[in-house]
KELOVO-486303 format. One record per atom (N, C-alpha, C, O): residue number from 0; residue in one letter; atom name; x, y, z. Coordinates in Angstrom, 3 decimals, decimal comma, padded with zeros to 6 digits. Atoms other than C-alpha are relative to their C-alpha. Layout:
% residues N
(sekol NUM A CA (X Y Z)),
...
% end
This chain:
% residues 62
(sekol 0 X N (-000,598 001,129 -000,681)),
(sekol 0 X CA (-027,167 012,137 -087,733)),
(sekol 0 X C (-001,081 -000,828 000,672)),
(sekol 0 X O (-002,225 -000,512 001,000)),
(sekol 1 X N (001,655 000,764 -000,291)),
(sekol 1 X CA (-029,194 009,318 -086,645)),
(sekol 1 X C (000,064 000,233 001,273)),
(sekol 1 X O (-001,038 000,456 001,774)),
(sekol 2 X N (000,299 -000,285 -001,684)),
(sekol 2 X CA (-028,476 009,869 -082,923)),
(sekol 2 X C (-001,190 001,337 000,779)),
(sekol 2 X O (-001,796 001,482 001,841)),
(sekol 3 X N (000,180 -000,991 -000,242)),
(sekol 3 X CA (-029,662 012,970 -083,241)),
(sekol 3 X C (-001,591 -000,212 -000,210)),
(sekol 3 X O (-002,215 000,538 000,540)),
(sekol 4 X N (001,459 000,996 000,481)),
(sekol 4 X CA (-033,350 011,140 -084,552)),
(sekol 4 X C (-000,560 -000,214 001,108)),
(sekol 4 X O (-001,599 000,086 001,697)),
(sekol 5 X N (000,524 000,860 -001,528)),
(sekol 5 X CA (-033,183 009,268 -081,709)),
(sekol 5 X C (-000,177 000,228 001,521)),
(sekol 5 X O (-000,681 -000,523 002,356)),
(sekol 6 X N (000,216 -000,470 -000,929)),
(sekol 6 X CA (-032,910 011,475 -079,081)),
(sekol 6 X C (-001,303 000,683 -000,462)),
(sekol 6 X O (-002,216 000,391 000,311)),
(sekol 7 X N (001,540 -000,782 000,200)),
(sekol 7 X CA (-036,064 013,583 -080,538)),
(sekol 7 X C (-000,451 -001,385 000,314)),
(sekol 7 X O (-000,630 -001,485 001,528)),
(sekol 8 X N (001,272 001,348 000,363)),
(sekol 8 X CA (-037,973 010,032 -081,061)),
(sekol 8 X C (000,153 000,117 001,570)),
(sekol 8 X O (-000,685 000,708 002,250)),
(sekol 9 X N (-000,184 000,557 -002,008)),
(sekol 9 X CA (-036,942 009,220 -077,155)),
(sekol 9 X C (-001,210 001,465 001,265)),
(sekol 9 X O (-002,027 001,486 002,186)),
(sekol 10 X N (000,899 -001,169 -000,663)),
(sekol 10 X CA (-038,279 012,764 -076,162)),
(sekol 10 X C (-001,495 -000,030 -000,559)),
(sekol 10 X O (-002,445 -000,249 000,192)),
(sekol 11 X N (001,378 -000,154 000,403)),
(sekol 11 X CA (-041,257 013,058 -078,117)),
(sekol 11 X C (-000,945 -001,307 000,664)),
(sekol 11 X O (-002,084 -001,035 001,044)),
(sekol 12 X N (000,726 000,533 -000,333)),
(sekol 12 X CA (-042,378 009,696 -076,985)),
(sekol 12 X C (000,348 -000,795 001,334)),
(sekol 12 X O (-000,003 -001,941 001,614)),
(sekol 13 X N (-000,494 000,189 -001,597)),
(sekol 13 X CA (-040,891 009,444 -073,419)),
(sekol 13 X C (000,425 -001,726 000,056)),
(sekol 13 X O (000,008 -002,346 001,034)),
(sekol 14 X N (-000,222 001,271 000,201)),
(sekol 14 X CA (-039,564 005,821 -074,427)),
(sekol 14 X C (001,492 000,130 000,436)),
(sekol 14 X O (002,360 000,776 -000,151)),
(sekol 15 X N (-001,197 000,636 -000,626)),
(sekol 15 X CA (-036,724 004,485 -072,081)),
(sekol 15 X C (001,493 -000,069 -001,112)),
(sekol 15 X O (001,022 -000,649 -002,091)),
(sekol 16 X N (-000,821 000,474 000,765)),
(sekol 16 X CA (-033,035 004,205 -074,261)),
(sekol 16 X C (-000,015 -001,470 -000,279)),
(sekol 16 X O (000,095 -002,205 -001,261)),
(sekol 17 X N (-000,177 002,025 000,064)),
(sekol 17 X CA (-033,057 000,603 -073,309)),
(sekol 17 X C (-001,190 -000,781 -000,393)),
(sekol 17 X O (-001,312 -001,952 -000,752)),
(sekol 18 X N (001,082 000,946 000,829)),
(sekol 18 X CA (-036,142 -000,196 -074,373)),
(sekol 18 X C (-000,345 -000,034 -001,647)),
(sekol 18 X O (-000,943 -000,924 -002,252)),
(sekol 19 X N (-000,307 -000,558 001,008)),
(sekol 19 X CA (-035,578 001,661 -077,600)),
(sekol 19 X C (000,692 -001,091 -000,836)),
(sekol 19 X O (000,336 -001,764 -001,803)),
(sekol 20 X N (-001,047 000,851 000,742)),
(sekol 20 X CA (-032,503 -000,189 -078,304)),
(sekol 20 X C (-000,324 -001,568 000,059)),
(sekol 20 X O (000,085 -002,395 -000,756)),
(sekol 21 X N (001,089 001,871 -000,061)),
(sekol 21 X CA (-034,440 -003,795 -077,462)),
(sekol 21 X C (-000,378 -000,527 -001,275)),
(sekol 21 X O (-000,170 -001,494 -002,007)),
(sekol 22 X N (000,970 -000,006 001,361)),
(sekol 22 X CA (-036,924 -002,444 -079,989)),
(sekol 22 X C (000,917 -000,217 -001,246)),
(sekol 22 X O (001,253 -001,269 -001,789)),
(sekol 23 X N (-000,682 -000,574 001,452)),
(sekol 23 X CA (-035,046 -000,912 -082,955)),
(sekol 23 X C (001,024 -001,084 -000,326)),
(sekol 23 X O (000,924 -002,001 -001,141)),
(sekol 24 X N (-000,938 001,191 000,228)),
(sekol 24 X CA (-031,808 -002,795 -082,474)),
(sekol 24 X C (000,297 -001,314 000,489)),
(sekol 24 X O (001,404 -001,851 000,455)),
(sekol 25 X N (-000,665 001,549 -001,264)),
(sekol 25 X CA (-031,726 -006,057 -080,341)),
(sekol 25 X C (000,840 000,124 000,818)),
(sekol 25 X O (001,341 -000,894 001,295)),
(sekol 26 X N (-000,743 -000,767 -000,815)),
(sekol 26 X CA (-029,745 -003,958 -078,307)),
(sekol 26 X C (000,145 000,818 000,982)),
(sekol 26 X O (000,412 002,019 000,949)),
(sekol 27 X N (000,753 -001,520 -001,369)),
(sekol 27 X CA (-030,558 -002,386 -074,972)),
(sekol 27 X C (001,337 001,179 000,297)),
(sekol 27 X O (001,333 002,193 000,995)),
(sekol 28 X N (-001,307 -001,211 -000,454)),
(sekol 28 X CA (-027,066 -000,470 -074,872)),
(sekol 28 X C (000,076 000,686 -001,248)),
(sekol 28 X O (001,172 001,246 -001,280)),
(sekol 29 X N (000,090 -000,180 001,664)),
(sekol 29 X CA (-027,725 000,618 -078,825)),
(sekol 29 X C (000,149 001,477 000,590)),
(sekol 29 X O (001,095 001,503 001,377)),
(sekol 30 X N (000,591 -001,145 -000,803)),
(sekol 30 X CA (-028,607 004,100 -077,520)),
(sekol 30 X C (001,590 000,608 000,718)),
(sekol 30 X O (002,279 001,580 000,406)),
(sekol 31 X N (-001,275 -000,873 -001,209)),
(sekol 31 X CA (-025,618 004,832 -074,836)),
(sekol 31 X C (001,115 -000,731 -000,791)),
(sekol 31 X O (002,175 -000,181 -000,493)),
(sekol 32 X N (-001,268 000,203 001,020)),
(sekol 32 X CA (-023,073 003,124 -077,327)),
(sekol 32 X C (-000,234 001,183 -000,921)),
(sekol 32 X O (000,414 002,124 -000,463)),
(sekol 33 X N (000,371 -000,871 000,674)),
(sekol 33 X CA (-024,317 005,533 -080,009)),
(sekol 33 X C (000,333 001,431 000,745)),
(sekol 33 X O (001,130 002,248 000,284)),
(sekol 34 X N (-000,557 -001,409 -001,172)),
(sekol 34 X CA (-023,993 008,505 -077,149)),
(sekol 34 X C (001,708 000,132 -000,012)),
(sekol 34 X O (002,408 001,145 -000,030)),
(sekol 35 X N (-001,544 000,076 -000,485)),
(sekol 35 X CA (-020,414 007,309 -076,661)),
(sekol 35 X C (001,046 -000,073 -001,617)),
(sekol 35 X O (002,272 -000,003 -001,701)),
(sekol 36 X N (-000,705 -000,216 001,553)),
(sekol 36 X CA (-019,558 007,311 -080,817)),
(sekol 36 X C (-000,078 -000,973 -000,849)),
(sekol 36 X O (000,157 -000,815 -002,047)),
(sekol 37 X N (000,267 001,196 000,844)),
(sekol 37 X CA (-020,358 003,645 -081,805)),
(sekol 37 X C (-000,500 000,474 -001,870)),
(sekol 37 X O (-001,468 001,226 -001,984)),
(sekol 38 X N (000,520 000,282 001,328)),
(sekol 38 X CA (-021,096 003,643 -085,515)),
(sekol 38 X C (-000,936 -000,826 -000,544)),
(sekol 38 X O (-000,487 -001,893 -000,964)),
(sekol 39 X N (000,660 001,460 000,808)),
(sekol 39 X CA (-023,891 001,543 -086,984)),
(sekol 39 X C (000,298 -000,109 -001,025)),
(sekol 39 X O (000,744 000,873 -001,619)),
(sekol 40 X N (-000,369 000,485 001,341)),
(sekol 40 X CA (-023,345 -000,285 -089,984)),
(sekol 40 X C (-001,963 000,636 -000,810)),
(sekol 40 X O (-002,891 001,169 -000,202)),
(sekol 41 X N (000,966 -000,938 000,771)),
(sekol 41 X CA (-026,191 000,970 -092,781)),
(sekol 41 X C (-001,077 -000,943 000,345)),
(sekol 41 X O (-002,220 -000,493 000,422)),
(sekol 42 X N (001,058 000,873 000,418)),
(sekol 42 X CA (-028,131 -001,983 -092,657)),
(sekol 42 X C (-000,758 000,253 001,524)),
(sekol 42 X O (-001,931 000,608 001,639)),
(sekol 43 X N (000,968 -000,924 -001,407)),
(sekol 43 X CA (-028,967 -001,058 -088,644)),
(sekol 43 X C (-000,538 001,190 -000,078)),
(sekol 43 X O (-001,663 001,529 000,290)),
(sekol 44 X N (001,086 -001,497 000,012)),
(sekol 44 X CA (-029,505 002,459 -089,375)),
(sekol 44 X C (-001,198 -000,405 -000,839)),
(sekol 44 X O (-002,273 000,131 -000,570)),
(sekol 45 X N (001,449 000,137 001,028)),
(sekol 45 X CA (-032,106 001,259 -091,975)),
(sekol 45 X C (-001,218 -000,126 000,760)),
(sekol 45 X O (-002,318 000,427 000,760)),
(sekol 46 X N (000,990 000,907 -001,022)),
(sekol 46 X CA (-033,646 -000,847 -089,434)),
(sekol 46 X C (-000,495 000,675 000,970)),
(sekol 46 X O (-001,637 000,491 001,389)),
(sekol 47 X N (000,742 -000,834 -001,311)),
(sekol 47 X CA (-033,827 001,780 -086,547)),
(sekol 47 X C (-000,875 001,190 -000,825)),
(sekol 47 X O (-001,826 001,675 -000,211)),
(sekol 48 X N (000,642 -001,087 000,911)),
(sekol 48 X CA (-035,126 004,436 -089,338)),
(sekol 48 X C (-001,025 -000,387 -000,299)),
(sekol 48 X O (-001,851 000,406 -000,753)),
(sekol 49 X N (001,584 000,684 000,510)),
(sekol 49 X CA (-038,056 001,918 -089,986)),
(sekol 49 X C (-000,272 -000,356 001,205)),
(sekol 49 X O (-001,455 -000,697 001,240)),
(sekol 50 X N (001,164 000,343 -001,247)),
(sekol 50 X CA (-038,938 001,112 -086,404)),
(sekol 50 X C (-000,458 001,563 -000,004)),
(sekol 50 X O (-001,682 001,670 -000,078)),
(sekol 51 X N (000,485 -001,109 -000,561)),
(sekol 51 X CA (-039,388 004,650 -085,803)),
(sekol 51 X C (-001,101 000,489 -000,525)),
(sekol 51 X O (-002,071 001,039 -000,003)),
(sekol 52 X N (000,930 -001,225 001,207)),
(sekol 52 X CA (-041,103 006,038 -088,898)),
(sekol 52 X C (-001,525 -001,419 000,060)),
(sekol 52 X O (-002,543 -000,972 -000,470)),
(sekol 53 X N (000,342 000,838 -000,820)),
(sekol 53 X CA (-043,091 002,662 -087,601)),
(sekol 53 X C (-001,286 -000,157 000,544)),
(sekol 53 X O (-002,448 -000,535 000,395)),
(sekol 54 X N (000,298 -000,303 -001,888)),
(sekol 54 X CA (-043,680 003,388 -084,344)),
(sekol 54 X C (-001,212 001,228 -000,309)),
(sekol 54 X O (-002,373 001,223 000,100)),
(sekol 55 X N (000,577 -001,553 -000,020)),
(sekol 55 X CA (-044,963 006,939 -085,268)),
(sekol 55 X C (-001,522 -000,126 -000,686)),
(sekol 55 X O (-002,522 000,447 -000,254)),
(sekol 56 X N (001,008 000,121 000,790)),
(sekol 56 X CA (-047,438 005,759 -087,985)),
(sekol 56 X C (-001,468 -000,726 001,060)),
(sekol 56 X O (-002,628 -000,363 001,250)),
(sekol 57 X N (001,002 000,501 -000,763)),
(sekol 57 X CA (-048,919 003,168 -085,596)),
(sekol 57 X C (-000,417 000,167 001,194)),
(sekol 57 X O (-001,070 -000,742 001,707)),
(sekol 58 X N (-000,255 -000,202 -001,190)),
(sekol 58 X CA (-048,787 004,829 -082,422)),
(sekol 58 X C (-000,999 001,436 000,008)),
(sekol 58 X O (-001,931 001,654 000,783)),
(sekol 59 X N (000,557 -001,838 000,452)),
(sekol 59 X CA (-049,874 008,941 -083,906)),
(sekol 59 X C (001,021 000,736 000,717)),
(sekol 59 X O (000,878 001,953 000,832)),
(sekol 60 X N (-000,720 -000,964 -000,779)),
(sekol 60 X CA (-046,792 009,874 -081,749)),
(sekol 60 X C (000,580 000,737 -001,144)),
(sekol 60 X O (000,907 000,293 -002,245)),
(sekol 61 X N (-000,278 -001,089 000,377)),
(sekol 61 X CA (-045,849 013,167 -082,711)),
(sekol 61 X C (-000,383 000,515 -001,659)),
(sekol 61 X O (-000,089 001,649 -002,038)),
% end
């Protein structure tokens, strides 16, 4: 599940939800909607699945 992504990504790189959801989705509540059961459509999960994998490449987190 992608939430489940995104809480590791959040831990591993001590990055705020709301700044997360800024990033990934244009969305600072992306994160605590997602907590609460929201659904993304595929074309967002794509999009938060490529900031991360991203993030990680250009960053060395984790």
């Amino acid at each position: 599940m992608l939430i489940r992504k995104i809480e590791v990504f959040l831990r591993h790189t001590r990055m705020p939800p709301t700044k997360f959801g800024r990033l990934a989705a244009r969305d600072p509540r992306f994160v605590l909607d997602l907590r609460n059961g929201r659904i993304p459509r595929s074309r967002t999960e794509e999009r938060v699945e490529h900031f991360m994998n991203t993030y990680r490449e250009t960053t060395g987190a984790y």
